[in-house]
Kinemage of the C-alpha trace (Angstrom):
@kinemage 1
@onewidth
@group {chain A} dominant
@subgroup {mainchain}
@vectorlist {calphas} color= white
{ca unk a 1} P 115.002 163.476 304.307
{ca unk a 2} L 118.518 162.178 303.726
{ca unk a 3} L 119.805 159.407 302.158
{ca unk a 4} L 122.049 157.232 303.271
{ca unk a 5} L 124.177 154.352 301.100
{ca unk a 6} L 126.958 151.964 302.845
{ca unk a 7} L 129.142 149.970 300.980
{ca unk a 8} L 130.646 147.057 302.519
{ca unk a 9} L 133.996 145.805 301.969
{ca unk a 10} L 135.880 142.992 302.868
{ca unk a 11} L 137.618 142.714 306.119
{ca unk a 12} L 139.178 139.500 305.004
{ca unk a 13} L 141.034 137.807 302.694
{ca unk a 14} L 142.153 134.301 301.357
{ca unk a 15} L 145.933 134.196 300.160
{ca unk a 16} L 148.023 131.229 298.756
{ca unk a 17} L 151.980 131.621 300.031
{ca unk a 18} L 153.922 129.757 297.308
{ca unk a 19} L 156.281 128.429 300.367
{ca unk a 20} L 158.006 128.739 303.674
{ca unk a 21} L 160.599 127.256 305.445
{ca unk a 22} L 160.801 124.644 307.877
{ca unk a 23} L 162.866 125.200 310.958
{ca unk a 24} L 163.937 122.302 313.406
{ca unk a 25} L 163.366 123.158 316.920
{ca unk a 26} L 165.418 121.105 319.677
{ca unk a 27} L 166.298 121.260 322.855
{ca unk a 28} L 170.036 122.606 322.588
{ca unk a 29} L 170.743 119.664 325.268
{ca unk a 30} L 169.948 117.179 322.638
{ca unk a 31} L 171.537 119.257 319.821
{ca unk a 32} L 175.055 117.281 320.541
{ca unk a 33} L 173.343 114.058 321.405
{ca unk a 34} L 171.316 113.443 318.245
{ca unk a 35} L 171.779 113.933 313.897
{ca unk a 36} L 168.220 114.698 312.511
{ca unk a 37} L 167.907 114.998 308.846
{ca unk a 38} L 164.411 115.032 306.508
{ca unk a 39} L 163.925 111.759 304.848
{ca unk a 40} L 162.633 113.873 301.720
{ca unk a 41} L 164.959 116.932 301.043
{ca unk a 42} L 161.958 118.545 299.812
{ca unk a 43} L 160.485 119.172 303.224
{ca unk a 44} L 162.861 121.789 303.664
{ca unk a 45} L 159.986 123.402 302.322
{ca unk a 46} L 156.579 123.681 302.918
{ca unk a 47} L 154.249 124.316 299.620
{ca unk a 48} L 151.129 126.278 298.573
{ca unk a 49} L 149.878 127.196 302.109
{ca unk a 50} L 146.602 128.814 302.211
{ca unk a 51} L 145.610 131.323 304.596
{ca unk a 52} L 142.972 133.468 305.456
{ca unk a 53} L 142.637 136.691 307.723
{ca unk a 54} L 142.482 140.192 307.921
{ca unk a 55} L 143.269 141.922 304.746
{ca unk a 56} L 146.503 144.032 305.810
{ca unk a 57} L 147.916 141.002 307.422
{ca unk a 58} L 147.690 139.015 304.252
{ca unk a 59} L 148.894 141.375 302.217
{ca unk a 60} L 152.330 141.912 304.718
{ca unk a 61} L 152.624 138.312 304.753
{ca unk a 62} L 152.102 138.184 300.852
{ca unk a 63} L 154.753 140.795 300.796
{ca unk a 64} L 157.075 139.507 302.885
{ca unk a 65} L 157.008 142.692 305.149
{ca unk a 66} L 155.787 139.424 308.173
{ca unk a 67} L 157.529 136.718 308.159
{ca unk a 68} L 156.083 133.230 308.697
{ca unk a 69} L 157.586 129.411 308.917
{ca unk a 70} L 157.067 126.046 310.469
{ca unk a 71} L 158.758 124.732 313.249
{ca unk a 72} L 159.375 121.145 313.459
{ca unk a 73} L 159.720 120.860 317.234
{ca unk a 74} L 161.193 118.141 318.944
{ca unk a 75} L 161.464 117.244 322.483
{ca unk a 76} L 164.215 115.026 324.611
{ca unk a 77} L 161.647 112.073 324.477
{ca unk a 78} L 160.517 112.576 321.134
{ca unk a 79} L 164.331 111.809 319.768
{ca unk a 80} L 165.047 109.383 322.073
{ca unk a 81} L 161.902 107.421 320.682
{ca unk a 82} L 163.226 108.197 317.130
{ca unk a 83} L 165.939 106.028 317.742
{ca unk a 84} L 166.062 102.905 315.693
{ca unk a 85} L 163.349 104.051 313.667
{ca unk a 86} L 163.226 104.011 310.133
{ca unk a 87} L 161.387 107.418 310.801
{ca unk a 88} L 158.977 109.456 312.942
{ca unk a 89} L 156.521 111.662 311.341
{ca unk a 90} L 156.242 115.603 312.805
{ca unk a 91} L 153.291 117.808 311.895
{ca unk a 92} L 155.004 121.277 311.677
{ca unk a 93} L 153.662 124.124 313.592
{ca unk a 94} L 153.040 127.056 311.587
{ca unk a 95} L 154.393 130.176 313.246
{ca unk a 96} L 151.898 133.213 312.007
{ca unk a 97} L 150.107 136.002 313.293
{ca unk a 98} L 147.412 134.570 315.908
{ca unk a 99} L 144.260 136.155 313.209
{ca unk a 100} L 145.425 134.308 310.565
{ca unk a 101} L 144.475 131.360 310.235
{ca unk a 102} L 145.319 128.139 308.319
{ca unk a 103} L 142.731 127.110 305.294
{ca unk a 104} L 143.927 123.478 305.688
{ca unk a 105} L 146.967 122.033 308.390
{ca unk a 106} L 149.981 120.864 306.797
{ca unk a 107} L 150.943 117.300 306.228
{ca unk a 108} L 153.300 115.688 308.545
{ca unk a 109} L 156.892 115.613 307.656
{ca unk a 110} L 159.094 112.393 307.787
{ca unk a 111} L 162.354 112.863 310.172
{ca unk a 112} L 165.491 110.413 310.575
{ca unk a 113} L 167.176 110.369 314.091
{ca unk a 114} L 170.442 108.976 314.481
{ca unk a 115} L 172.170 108.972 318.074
{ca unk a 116} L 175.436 110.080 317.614
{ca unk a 117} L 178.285 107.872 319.238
């Protein structure tokens, strides 16, 4: 008789990026039409974001070697609304590989639209 031993390993992982970037995504229409700045400069980063997924794409995104950011996007109607406002809040989109997923969704971040004359 043979004998026969398996050891299981983990196919996934939990990581914690210290940060990423936030990117502003516009229509390039409404690039010349419209000033949009953070109302808190530190949104220009996004902090401690937890993620979970398979193991060799957490470790390329802990290393760097797979980049990941969020995207504030903005459409024509969304800054045309902004207008006036004191601010509109945008929950960035998280641009990562499509296995790895988010452990909890990022806050929404506080814009400032100005038209410009």
């Amino acid at each position: 008789s043979a004998k026969v031993t398996f050891t299981l390993t983990r196919q996934t992982k939990n990581a914690t990026i210290s940060s990423i970037a936030v990117r502003l995504v516009m229509p390039v229409a409404s690039m010349s039409q419209y000033d949009v700045s953070l109302v808190n400069d530190q949104d220009k980063l996004i902090r401690s974001v937890k993620l979970t997924g398979p193991n060799d794409l957490i470790d390329d995104i802990a290393s760097r070697k797979i980049k990941i950011w969020a995207d504030l996007k903005l459409e024509a109607d969304d800054l045309a609304k902004g207008v006036g406002k004191e601010s509109i809040a945008i929950v960035p989109l998280i641009q990562k590989p499509e296995s790895v997923k988010l452990v909890e969704a990022p806050g929404a971040i506080n814009l400032k639209i100005t038209a410009r004359q």
